[in-house]
DSSP file (Angstrom, degrees, kcal/mol; ACC not computed):
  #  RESIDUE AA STRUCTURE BP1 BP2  ACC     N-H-->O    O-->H-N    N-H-->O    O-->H-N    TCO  KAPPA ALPHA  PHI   PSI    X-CA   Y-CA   Z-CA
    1    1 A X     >        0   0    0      0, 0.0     4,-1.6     0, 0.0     5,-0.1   0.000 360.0 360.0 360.0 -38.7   11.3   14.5  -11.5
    2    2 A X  T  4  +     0   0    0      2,-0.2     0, 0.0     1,-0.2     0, 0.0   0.092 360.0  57.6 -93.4  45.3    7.8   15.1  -10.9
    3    3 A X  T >> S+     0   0    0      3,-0.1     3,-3.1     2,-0.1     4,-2.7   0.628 107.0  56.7 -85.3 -51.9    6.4   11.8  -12.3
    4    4 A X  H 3> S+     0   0    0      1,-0.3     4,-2.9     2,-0.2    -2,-0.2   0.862 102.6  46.7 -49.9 -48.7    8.6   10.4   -9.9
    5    5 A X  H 3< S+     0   0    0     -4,-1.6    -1,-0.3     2,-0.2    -3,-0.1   0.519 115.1  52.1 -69.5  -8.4    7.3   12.1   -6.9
    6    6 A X  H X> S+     0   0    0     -3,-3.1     3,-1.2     2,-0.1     4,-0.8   0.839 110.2  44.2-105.6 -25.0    3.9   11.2   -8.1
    7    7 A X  H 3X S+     0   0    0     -4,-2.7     4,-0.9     2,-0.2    -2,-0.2   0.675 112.3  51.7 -54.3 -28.5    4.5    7.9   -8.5
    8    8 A X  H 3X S+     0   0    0     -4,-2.9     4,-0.7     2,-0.2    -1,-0.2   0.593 113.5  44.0 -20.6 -42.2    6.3    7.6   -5.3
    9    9 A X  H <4 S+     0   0    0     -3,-1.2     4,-0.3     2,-0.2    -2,-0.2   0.715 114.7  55.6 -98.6 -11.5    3.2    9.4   -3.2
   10   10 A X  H  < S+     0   0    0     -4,-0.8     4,-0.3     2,-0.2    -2,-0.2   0.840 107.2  42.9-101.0 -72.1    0.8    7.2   -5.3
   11   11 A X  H  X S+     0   0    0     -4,-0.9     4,-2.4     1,-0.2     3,-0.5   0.788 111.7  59.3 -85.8 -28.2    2.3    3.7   -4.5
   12   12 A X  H  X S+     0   0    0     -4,-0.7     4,-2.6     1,-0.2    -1,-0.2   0.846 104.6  46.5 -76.9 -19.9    2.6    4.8   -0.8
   13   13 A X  H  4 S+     0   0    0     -4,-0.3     4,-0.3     2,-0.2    -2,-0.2   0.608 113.2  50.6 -87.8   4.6   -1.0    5.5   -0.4
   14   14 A X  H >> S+     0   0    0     -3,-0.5     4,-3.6    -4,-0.3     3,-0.8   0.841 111.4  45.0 -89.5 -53.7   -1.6    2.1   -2.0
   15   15 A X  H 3X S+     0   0    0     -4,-2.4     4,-3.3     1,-0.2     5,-0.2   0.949 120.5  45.6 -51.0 -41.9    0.9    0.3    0.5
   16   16 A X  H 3X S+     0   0    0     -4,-2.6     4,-5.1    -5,-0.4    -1,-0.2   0.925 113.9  44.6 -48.3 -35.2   -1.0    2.5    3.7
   17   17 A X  H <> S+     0   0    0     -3,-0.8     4,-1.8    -4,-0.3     5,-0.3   0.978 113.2  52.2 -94.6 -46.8   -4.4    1.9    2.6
   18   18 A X  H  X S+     0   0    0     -4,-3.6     4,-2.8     2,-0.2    -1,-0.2   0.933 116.6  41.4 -36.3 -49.1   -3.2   -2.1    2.0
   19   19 A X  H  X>S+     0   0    0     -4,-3.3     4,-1.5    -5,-0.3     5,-0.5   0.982 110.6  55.1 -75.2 -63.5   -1.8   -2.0    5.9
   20   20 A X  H >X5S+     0   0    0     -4,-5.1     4,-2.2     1,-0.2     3,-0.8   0.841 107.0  54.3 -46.4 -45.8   -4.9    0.0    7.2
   21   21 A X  H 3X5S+     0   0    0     -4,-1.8     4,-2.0     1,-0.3     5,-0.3   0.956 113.2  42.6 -42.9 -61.1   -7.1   -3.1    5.5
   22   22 A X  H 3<5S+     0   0    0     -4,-2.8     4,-0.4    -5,-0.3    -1,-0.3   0.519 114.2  46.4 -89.3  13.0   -5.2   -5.6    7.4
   23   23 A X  H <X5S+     0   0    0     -4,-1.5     4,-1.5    -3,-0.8    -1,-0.3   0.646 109.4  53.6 -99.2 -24.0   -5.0   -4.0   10.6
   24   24 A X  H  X<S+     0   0    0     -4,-2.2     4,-1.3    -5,-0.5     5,-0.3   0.950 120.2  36.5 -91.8 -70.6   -8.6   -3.2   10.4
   25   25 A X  H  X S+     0   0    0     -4,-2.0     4,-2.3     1,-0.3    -1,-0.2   0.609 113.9  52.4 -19.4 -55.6   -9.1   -7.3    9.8
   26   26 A X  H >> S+     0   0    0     -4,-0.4     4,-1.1    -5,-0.3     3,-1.0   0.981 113.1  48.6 -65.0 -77.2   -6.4   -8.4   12.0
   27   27 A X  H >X>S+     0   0    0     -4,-1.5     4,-3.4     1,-0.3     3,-2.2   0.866 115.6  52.3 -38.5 -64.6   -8.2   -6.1   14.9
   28   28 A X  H 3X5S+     0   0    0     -4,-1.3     4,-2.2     1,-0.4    -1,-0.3   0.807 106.4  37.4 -12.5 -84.5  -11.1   -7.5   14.0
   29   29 A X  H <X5S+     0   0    0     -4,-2.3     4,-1.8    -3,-1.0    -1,-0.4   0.685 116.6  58.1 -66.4 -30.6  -11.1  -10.9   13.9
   30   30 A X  H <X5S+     0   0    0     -3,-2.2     4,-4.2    -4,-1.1     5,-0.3   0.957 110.4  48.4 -76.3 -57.0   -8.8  -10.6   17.3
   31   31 A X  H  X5S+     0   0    0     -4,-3.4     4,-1.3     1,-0.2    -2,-0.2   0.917 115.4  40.1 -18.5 -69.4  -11.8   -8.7   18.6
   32   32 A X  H >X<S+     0   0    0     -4,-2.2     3,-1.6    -5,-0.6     4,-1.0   0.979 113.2  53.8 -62.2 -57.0  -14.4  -11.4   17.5
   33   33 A X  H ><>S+     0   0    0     -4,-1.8     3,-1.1     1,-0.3     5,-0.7   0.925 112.0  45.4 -48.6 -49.3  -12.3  -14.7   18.5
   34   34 A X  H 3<5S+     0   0    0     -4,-4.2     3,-0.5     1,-0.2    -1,-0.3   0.615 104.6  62.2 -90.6   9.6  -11.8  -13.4   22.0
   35   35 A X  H <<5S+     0   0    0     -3,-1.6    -1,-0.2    -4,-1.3    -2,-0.2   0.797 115.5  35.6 -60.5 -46.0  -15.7  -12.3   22.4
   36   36 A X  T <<5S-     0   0    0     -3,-1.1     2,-1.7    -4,-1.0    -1,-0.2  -0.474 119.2-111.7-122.1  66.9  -16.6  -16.0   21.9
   37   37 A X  T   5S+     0   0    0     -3,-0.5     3,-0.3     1,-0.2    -3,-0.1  -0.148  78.6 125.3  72.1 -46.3  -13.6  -17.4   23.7
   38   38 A X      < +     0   0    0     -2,-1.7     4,-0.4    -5,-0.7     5,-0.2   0.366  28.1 127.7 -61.2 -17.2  -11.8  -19.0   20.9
   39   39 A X  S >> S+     0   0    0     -6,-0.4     4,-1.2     2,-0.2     3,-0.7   0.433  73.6  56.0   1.1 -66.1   -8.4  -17.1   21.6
   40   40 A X  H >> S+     0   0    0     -3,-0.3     3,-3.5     1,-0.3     4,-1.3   0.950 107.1  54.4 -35.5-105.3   -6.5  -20.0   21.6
   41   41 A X  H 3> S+     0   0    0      1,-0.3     4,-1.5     2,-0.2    -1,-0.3   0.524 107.2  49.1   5.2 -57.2   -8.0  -20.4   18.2
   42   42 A X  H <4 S+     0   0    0     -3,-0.7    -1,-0.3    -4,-0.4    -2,-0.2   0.738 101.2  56.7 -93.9   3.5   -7.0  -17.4   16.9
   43   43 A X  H <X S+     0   0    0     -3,-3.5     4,-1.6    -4,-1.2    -2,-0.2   0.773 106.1  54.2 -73.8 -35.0   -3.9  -17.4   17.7
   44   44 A X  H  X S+     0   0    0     -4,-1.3     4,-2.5     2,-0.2     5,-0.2   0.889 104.9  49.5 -83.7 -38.7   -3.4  -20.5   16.0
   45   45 A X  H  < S+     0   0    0     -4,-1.5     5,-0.2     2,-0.2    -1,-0.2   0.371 113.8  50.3 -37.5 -17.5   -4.8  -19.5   12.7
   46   46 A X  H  > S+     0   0    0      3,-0.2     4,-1.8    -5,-0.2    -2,-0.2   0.849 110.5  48.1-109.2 -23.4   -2.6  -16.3   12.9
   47   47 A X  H  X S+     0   0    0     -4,-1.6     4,-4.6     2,-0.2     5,-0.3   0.934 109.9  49.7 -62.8 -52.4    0.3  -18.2   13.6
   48   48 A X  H  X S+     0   0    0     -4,-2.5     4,-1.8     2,-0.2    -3,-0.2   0.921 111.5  52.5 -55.5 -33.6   -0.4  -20.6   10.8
   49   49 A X  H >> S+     0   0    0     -5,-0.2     3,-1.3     2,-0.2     4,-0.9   0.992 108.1  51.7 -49.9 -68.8   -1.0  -17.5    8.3
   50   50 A X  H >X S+     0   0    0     -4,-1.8     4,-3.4     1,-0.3     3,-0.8   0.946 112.7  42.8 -81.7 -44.1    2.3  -16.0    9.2
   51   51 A X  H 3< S+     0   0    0     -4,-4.6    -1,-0.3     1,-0.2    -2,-0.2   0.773 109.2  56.6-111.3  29.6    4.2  -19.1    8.6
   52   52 A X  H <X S+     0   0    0     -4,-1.8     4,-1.3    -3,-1.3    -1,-0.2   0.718 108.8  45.9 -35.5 -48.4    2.7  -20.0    5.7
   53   53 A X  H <X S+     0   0    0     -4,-0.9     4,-2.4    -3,-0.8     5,-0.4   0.735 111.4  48.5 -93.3 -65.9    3.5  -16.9    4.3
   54   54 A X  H  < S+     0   0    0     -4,-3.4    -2,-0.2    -5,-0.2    -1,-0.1   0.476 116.9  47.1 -90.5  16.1    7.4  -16.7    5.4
   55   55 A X  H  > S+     0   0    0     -5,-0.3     4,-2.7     3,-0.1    -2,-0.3   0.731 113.9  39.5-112.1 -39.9    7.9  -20.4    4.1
   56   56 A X  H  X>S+     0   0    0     -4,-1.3     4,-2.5     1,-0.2     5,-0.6   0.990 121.2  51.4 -60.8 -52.7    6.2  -20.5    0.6
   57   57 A X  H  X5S+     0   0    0     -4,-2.4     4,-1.8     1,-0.2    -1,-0.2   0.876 118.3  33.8 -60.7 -38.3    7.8  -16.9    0.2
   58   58 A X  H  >5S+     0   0    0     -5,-0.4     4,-1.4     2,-0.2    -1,-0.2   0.945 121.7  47.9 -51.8 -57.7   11.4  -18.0    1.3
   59   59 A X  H >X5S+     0   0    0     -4,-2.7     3,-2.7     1,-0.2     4,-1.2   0.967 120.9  37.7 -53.0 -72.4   11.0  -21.3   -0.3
   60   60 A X  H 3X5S+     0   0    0     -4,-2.5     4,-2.4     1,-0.2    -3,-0.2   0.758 113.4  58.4 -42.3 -50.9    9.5  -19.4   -3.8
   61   61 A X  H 3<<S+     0   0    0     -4,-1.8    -1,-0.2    -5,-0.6    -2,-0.2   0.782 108.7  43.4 -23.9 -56.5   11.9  -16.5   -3.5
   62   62 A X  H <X S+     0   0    0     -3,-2.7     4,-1.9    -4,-1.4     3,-0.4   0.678 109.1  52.5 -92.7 -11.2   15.0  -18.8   -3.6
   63   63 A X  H  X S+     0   0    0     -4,-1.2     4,-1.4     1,-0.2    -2,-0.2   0.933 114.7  42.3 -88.2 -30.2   14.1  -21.0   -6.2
   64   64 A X  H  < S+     0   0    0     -4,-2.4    -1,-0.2     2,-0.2    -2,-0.2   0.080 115.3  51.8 -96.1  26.1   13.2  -17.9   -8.8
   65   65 A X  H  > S+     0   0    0     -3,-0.4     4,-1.7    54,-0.1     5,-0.3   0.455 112.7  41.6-102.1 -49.9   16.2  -16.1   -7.8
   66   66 A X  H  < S+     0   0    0     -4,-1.9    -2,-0.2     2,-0.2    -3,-0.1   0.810 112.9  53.5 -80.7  -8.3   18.4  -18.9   -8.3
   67   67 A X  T  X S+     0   0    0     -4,-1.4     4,-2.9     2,-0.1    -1,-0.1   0.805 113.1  46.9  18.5 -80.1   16.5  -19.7  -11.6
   68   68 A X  T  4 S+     0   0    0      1,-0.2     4,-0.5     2,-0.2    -2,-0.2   0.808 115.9  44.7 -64.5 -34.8   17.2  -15.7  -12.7
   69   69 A X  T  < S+     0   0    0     -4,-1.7     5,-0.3     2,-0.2    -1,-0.2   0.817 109.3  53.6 -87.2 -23.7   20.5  -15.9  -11.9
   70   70 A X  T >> S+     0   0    0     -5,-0.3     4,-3.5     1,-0.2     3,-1.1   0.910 115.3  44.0 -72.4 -49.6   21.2  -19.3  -13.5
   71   71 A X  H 3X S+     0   0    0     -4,-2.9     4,-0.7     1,-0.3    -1,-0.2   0.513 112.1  48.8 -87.5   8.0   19.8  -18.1  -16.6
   72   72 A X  H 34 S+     0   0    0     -4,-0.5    -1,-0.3     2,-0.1    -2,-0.2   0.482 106.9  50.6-112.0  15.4   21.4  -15.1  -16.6
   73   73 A X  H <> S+     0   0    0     -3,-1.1     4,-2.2    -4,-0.2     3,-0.3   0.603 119.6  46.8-122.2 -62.2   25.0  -16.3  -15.8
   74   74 A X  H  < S+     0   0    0     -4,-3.5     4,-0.2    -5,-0.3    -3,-0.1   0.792 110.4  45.0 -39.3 -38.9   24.2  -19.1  -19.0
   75   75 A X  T  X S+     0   0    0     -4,-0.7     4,-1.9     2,-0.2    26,-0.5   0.757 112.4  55.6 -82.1 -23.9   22.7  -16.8  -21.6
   76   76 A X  T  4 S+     0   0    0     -3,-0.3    25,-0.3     1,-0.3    -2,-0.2   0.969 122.4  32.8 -77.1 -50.4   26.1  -14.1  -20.4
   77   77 A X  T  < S+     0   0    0     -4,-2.2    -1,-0.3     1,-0.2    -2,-0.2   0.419 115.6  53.6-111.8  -8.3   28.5  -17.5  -21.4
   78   78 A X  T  4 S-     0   0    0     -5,-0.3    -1,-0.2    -4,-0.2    -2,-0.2   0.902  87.6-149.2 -95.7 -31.7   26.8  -19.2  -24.1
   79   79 A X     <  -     0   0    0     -4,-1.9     2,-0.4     1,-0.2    -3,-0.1   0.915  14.2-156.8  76.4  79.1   26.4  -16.5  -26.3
   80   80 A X        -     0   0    0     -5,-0.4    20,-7.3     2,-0.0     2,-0.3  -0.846   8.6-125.1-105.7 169.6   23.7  -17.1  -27.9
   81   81 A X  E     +A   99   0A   0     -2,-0.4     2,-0.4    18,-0.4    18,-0.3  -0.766  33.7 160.1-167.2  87.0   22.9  -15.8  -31.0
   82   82 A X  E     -A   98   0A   0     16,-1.9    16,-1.3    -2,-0.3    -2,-0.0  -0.946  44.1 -88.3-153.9 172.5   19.5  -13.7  -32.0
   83   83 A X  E     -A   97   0A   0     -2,-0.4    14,-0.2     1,-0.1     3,-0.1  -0.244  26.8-148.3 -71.3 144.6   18.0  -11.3  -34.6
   84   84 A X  S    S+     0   0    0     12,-1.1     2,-0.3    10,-0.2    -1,-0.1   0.769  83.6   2.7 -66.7 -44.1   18.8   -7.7  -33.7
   85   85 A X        -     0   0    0     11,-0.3     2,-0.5     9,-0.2    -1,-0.2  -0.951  54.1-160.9-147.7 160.1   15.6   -6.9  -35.2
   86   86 A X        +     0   0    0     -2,-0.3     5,-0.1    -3,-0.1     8,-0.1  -0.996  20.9 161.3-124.7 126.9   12.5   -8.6  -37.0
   87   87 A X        -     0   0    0     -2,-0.5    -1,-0.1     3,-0.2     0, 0.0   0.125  60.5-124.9-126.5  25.9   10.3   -6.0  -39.2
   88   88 A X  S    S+     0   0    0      2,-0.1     3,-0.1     1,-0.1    -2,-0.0   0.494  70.4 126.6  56.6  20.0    9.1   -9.7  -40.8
   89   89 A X  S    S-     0   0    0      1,-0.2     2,-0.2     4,-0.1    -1,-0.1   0.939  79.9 -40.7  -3.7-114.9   10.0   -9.1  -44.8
   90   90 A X        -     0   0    0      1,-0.1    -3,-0.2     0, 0.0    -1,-0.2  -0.547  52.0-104.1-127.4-168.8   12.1  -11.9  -45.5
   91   91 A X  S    S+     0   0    0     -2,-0.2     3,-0.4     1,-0.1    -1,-0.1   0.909 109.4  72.0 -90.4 -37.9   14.8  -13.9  -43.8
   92   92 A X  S >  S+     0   0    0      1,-0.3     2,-1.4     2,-0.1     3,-1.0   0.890  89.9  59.1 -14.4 -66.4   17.4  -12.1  -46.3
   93   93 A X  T 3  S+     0   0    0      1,-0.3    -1,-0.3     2,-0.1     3,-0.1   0.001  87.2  81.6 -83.4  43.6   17.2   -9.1  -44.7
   94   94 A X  T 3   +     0   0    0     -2,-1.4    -1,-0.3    -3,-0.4    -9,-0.2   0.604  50.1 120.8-109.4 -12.7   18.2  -10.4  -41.6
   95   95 A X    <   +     0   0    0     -3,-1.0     2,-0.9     1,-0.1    -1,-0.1   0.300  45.6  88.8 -70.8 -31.1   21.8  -10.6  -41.6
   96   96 A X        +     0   0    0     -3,-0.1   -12,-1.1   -11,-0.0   -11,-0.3  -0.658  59.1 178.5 -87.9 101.6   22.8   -8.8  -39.2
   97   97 A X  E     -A   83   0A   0     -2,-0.9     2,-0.3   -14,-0.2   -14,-0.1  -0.538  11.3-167.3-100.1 157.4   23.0  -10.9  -35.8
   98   98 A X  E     -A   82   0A   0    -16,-1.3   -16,-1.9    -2,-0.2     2,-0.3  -0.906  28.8-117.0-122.2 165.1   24.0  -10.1  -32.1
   99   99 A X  E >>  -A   81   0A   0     -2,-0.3     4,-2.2   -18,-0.3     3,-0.7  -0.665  30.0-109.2 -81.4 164.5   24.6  -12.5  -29.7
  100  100 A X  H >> S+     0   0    0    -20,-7.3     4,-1.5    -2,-0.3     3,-1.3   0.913 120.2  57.7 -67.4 -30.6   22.3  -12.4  -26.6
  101  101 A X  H 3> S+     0   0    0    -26,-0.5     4,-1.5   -25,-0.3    -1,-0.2   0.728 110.7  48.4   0.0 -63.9   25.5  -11.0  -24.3
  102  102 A X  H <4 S+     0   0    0     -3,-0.7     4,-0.4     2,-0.2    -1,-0.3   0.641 111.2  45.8 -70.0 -41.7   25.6   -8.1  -26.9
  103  103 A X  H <X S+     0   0    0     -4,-2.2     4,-1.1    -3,-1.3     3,-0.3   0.861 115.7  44.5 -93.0 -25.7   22.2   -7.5  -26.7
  104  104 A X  H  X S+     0   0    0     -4,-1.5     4,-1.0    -5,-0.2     5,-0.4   0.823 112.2  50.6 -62.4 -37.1   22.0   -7.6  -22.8
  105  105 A X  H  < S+     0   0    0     -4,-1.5    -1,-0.2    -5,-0.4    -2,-0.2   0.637 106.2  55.4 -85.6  -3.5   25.0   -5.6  -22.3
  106  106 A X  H  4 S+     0   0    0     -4,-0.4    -1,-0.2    -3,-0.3    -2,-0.2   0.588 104.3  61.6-105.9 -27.2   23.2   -2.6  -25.3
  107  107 A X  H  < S-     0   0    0     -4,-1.1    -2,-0.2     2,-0.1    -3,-0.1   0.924  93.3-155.6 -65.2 -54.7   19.8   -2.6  -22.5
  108  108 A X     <  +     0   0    0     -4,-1.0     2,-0.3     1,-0.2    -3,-0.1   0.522  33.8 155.4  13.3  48.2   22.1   -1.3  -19.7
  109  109 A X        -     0   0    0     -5,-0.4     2,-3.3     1,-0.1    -1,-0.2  -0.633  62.0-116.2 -95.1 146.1   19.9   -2.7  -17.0
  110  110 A X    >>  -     0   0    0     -2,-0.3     4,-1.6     2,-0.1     3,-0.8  -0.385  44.9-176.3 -41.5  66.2   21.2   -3.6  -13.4
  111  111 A X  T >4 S+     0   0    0     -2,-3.3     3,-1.0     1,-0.2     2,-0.6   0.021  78.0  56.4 -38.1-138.9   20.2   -8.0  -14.2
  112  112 A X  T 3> S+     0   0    0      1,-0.4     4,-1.1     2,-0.1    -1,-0.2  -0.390 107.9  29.9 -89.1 -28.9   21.1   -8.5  -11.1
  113  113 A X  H <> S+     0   0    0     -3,-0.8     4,-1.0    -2,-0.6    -1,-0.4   0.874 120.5  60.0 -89.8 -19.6   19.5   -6.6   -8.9
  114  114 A X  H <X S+     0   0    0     -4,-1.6     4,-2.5    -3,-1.0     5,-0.3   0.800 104.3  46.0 -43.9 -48.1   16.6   -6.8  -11.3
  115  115 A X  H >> S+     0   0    0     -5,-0.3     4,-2.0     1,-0.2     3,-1.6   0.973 116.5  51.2 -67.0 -73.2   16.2  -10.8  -11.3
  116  116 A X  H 3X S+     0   0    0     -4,-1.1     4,-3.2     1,-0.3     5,-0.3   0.748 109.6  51.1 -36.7 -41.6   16.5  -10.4   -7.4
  117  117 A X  H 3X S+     0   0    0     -4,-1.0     4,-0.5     1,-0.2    -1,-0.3   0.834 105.7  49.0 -72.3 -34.8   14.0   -8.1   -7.5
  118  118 A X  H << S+     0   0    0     -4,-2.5     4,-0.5    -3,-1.6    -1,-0.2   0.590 106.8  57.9 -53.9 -35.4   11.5   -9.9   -9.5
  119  119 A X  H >X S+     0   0    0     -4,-2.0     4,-5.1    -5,-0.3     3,-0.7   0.984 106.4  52.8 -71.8 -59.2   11.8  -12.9   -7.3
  120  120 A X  H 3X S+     0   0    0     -4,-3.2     4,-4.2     1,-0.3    -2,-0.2   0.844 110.1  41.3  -6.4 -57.7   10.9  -10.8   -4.7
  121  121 A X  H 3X S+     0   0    0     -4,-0.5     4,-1.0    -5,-0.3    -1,-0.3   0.723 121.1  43.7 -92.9 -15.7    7.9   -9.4   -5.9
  122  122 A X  H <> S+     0   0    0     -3,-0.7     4,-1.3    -4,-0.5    -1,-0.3   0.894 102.9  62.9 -91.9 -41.8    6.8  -12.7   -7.3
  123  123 A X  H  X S+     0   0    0     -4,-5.1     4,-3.0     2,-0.2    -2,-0.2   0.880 104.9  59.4 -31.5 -51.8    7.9  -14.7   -4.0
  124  124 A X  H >X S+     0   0    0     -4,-4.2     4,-1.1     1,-0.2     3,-0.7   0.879 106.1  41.9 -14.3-102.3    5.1  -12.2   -2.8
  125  125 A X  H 3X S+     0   0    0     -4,-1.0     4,-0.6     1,-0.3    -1,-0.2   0.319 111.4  49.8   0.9 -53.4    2.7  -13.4   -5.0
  126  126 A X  H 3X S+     0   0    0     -4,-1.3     4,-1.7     2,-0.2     3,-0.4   0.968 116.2  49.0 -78.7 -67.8    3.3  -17.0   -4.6
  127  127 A X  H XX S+     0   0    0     -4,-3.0     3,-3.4    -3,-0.7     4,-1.4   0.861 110.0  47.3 -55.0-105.7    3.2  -16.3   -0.9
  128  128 A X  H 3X S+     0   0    0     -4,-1.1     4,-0.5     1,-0.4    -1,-0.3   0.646 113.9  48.0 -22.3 -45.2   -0.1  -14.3   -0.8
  129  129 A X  H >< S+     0   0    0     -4,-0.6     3,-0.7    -3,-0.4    -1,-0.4   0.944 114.5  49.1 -58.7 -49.7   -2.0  -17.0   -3.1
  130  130 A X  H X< S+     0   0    0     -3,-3.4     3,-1.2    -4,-1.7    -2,-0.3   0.569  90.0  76.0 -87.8 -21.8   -0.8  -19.6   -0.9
  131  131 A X  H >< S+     0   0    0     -4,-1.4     3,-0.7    -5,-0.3    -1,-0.3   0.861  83.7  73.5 -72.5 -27.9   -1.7  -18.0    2.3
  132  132 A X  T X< S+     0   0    0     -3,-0.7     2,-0.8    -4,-0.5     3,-0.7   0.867  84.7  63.5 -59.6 -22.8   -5.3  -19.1    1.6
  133  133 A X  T <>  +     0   0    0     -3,-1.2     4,-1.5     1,-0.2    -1,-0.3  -0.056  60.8 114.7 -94.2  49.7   -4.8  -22.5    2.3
  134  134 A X  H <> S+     0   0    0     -2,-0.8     4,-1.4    -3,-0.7    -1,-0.2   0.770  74.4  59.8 -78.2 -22.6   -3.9  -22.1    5.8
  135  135 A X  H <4 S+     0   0    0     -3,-0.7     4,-0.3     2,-0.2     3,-0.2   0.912 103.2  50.9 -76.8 -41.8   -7.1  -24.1    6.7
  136  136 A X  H >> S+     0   0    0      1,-0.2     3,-0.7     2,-0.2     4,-0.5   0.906 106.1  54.6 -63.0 -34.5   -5.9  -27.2    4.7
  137  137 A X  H 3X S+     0   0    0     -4,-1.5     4,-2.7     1,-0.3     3,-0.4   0.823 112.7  44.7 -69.4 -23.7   -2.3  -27.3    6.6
  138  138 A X  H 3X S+     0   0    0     -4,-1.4     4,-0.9     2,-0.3    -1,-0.3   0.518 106.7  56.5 -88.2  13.2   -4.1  -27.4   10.0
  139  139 A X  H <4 S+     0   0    0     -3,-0.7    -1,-0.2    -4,-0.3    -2,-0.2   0.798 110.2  51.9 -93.8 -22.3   -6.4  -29.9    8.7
  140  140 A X  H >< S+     0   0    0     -4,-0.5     3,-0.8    -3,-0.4    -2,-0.3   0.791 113.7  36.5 -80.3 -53.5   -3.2  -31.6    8.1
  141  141 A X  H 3< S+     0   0    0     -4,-2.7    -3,-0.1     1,-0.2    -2,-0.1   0.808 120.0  41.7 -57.8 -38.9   -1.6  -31.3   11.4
  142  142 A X  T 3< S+     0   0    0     -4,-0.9    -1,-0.2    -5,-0.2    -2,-0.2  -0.102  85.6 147.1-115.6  51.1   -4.2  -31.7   13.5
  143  143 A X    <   -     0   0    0     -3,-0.8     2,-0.4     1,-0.1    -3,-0.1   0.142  31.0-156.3 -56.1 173.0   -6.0  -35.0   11.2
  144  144 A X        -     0   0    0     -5,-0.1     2,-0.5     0, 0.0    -1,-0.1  -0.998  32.9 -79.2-148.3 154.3   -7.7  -37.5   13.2
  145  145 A X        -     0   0    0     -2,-0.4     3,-0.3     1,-0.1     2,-0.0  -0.560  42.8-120.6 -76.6 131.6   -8.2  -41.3   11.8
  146  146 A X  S    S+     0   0    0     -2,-0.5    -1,-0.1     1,-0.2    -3,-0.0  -0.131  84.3   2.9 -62.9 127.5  -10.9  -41.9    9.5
  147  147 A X  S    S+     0   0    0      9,-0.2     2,-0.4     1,-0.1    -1,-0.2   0.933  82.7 132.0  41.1  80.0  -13.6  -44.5   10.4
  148  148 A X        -     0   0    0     -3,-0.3     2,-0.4     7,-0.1    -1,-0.1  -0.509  64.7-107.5-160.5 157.8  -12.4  -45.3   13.7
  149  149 A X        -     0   0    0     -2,-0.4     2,-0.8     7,-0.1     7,-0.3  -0.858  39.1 -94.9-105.3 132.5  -15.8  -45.1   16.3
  150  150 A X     >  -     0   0    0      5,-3.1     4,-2.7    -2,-0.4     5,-0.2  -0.480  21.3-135.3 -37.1 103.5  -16.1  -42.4   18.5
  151  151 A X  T  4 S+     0   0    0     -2,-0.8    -1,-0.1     2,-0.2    -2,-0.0   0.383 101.1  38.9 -83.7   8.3  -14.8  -43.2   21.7
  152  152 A X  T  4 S+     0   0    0     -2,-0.2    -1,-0.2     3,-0.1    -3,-0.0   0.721 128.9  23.0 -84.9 -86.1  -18.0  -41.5   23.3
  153  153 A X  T  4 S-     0   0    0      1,-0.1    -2,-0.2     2,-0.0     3,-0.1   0.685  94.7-128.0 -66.9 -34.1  -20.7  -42.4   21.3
  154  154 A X     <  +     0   0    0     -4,-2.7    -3,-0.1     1,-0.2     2,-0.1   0.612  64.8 125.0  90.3  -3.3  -19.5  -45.5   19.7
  155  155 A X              0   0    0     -5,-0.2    -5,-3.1    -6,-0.1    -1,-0.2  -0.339 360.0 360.0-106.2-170.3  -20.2  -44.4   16.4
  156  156 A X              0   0    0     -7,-0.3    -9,-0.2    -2,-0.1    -7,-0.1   0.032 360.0 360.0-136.8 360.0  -18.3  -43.9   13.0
């Protein structure tokens, strides 16, 4: 019980000290934009972040949860078939097989809330990687045409 309670107080001083980092940023950056005007600006860059973020993580989420679930609803019905143990000898001494069902159902883990949970925590991931390219999607919305003249200058 007390591993738990230190691993519990452990991983909440990681999540605080993660949120103090991006509040100190966030402040930051709000701070600086609206010093040299740009508001507007940053507002749009924090809006593109955030739904960056909640569509690659939604998107990512649901495809490795239905993924986990796919394969775990397949492996439960095909019954497939694998070595209880390898100690690598020979192949003889193998005889004794389980199917994978058998072998899921001898682990006596929650799948299901596991796979969800994994998606999760990988959806994260995916999310949080992907959030860097927030500069390319606005480069993307707001393109302009390519060799076209300046409609001031006249130039290319």
């Amino acid at each position: 019980m007390r591993r738990r309670g230190i691993i519990a107080t452990v991983l909440i001083a990681v999540v605080l000290l993660t949120l103090l980092r991006r509040t100190g940023n966030f402040l930051v950056d709000l701070l600086w934009f609206s010093a040299v005007g740009y508001f507007d600006t940053f507002w749009t860059i924090f809006a593109t972040k955030a739904l960056l973020f909640l569509v690659v993580f939604a998107s990512s989420t649901a495809l490795l949860w239905v993924n986990g679930a796919l394969a775990l609803r397949f492996a439960r019905q095909r019954g497939t078939r694998l070595p209880v143990a390898f100690d690598g000898r020979s192949a003889s001494t193998q005889t004794s097989r389980a199917t994978l069902p058998d072998l899921i159902a001898s682990l006596r883990l929650p799948w299901r809330p596991l796979v969800a949970a994994v998606a999760i925590v990988l959806g994260v991931l995916v999310a949080t990687a992907e959030n860097e390219n927030w500069d390319a999607v606005l480069r993307y919305i707001y393109q302009v045409p390519y060799g076209q003249p300046d409609p001031l200058s006249g130039e290319c």
